[in-house]
N, C-alpha and C positions, 0 to 999 in steps of 0.2 A: 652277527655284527656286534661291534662293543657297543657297550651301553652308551658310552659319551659322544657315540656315532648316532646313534639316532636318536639322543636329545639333541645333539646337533642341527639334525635334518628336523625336528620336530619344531626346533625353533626358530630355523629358517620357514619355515608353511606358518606360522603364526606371525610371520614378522613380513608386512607390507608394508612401502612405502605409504603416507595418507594418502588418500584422493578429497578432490578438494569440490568445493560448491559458493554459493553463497548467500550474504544477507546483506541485501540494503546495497549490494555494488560489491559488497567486500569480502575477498576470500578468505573462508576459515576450511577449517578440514569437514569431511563428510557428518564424523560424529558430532562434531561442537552443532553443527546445520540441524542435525537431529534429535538437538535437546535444545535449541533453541527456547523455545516456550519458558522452558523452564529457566535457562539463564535469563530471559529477560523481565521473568516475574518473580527472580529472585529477591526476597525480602532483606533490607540492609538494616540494622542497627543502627540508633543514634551514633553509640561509641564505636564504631566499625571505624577503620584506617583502609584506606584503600591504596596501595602501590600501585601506579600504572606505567609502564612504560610500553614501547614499541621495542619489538624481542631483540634481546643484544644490545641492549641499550645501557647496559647497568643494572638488570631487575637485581639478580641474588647479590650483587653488592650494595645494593640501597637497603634491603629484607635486612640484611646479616648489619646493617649499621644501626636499623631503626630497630632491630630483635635485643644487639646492644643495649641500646638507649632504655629502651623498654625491661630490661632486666638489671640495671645498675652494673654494667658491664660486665656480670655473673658470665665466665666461660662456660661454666657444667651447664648452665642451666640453657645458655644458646646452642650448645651442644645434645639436646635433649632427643633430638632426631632431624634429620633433613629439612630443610629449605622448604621442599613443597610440601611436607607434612605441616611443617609449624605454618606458614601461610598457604591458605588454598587458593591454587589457582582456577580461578571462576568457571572459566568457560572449554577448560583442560578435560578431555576426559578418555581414559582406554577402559575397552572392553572387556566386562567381566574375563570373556574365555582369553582375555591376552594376556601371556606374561606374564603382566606389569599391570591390574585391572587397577585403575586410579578415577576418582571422583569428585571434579574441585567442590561440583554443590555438595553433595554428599558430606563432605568433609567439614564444610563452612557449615554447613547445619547442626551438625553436631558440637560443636566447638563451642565454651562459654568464652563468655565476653570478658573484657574486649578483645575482638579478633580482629587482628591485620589480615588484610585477604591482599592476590595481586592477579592482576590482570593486565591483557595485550592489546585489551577492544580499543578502537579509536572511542573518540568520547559521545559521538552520538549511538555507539552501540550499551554503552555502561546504563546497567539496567536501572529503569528511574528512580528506582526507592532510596540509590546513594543521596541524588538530590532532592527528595523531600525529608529526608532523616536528614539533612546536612552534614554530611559526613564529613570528616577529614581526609583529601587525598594528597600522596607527594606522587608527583611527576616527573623522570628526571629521561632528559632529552639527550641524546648523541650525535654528532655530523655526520651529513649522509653518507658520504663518503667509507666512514671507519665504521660503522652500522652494517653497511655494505656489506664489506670484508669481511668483518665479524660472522654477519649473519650466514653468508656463504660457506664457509667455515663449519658454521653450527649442520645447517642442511647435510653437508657430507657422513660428519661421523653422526647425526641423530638418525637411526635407519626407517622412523616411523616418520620423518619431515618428506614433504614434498620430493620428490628426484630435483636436485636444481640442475640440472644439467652442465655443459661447460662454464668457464667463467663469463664467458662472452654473455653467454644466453641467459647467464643468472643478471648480468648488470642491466640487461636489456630488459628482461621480467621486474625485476629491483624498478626503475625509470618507470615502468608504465603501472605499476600499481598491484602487480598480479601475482603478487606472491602472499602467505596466509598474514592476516591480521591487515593487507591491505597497503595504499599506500604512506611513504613513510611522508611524503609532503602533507598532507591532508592529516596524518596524524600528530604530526606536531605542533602544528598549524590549529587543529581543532583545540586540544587541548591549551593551547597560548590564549586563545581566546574565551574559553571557558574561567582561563581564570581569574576573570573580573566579575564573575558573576557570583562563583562558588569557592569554596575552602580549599584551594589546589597551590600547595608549596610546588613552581618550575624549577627544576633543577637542572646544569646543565655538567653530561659526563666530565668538560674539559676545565670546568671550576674545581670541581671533586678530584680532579687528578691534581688540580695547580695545586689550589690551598684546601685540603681536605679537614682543616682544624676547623674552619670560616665554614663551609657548607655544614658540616653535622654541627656547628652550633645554632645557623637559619633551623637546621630540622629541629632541634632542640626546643630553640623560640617556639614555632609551629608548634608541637607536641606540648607544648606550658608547661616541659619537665626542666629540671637541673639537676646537674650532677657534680661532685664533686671534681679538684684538677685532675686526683689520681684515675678516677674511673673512666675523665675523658681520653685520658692516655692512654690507657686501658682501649677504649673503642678506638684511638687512632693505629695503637699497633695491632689489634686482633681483627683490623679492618682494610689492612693492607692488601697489596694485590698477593704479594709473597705471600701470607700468610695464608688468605683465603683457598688458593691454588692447593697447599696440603692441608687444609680442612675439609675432612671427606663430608659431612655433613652439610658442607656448602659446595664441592666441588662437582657433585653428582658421581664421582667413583664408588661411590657405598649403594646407588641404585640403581635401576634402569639395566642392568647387567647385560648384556646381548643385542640392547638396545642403542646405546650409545657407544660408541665405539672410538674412545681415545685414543688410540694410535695413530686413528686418521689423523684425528686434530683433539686435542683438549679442549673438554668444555670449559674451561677457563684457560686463555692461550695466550697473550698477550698482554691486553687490557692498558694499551698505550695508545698515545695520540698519532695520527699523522703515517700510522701503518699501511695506509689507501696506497701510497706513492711505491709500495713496493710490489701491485696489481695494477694497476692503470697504466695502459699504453699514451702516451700523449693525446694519441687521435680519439682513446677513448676519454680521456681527461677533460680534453675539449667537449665532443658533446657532450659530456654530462655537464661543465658547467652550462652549456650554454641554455639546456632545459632544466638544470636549477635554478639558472635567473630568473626565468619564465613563471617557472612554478611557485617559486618565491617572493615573485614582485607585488603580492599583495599582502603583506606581515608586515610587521615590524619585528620580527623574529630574526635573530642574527645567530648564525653559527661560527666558533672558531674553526680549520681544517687542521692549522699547524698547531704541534705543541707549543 
């Protein structure tokens, strides 16, 4: 048999969908359930920054703004390696014998300060030492709706995400809460009210699309940095959708090889408003709003849907 044959076949037997479990209600994959302990007694730094969002929300586009901001718009230098190298993601992890063996503690351990880390947990999962060290976190929030889509999207071509099954079945899963990192009402939700308590920049995807000069300059404020005009223009065009799309470093094409599989769909595919309306049947339009009103009637949280 040729050789490219049975690396082929070698990488399909190492390549499973995750299987999932939980903590506290909320679904994560088997592995995250099995280092639990150790995400949640994870040690944070004063200077630590914490990204949080709920997955497809905007994470590597907040990372790749605030890496920016953090490097005086230096291309080379945000360039230095991937996305989830330069920030570890927490509670992420594959298996020595797989592929792709990845580490977010591992990684965040070793890393000198100040480290940006990012994470997907809702906020009562975010291990306590963020908030006795008072860390700085940005949060940046999506409507359910294009979160959805998105997320859907990600499931197909990530061959290690959950199977989402039809689209039906993933919007149905999506509504009740049962897809990894949980539900998306409860995590928006959580973090909106976190923060009055704690150092949590909200940010909201459909602000960042309108006027992206206004939002990365709140992050700016947040962070106590400034930058020069040229450098912010610098971060507004090296932080475009266009641009980020061929940046292999941020687009995940330079990793994950056999894992992700862009044909199905691009890890970065869109990244526009108001995309829901070209998946949603009426009748499923309807009930979703009708149990996001429900879900929602206790926030003072507002989302845009349209551009």
């Amino acid at each position: 048999m040729a050789l490219d044959k049975i690396e082929d076949l070698s990488l399909q037997e190492t390549l499973t969908r995750a299987e999932t479990d939980e903590v506290e209600g909320v679904t994560v994959t088997k592995i995250t359930h099995s280092i639990w302990d150790q995400v949640w007694n994870f040690r944070a730094r004063p200077d630590d920054l914490l990204i949080a969002t709920y997955a497809k929300a905007g994470t590597t586009w907040t990372q790749e703004i605030v890496d920016m901001i953090q490097h005086n718009g230096d291309i080379q230098k945000c360039r230095r390696a991937s996305t989830y190298k330069r920030h570890p993601f927490l509670e992420w992890s594959l298996p020595k014998s797989s592929i792709q063996s990845y580490s977010g503690l591992e990684l965040a351990e070793v890393m000198p300060s100040p480290r940006t880390l990012k994470t997907h947990l809702p906020v009562q999962l975010v291990p306590p030492s963020f908030w006795e060290q008072n860390c700085k976190v940005i949060y940046m929030a999506r409507n359910a709706k294009d979160n959805l889509v998105s997320y859907y999207h990600f499931h197909r071509m990530n061959k290690i995400m959950p199977d989402p099954g039809t689209w039906e079945e993933f919007v149905e899963k999506f509504m009740a809460g049962k897809v990894l990192w949980g539900s998306w009402y409860d995590h928006v939700k959580g973090w909106w009210k976190a923060k009055d308590k704690h150092r949590i920049l909200y940010l909201f995807y459909e602000d960042m699309k309108e006027n992206p000069k206004r939002e990365i300059q709140k992050i700016l404020r947040f962070l106590e940095k400034d930058v020069e005009k040229e450098v912010l223009s610098q971060i507004l065009h090296h932080t475009t959708f266009e641009i980020m799309k061929e940046n292999p470093m941020a687009n995940y094409t330079k990793d994950f090889e056999g894992i992700m599989d862009h044909s199905v769909s691009p890890f970065m595919r869109k990244g526009v408003i108001g995309d829901w309306k070209n998946y949603f049947t009426v009748a499923q339009n309807e009930k979703f709003d009708e149990d996001y009103k429900k879900k929602m009637a206790d926030t003072s949280l507002v989302f845009r849907m349209e551009p």
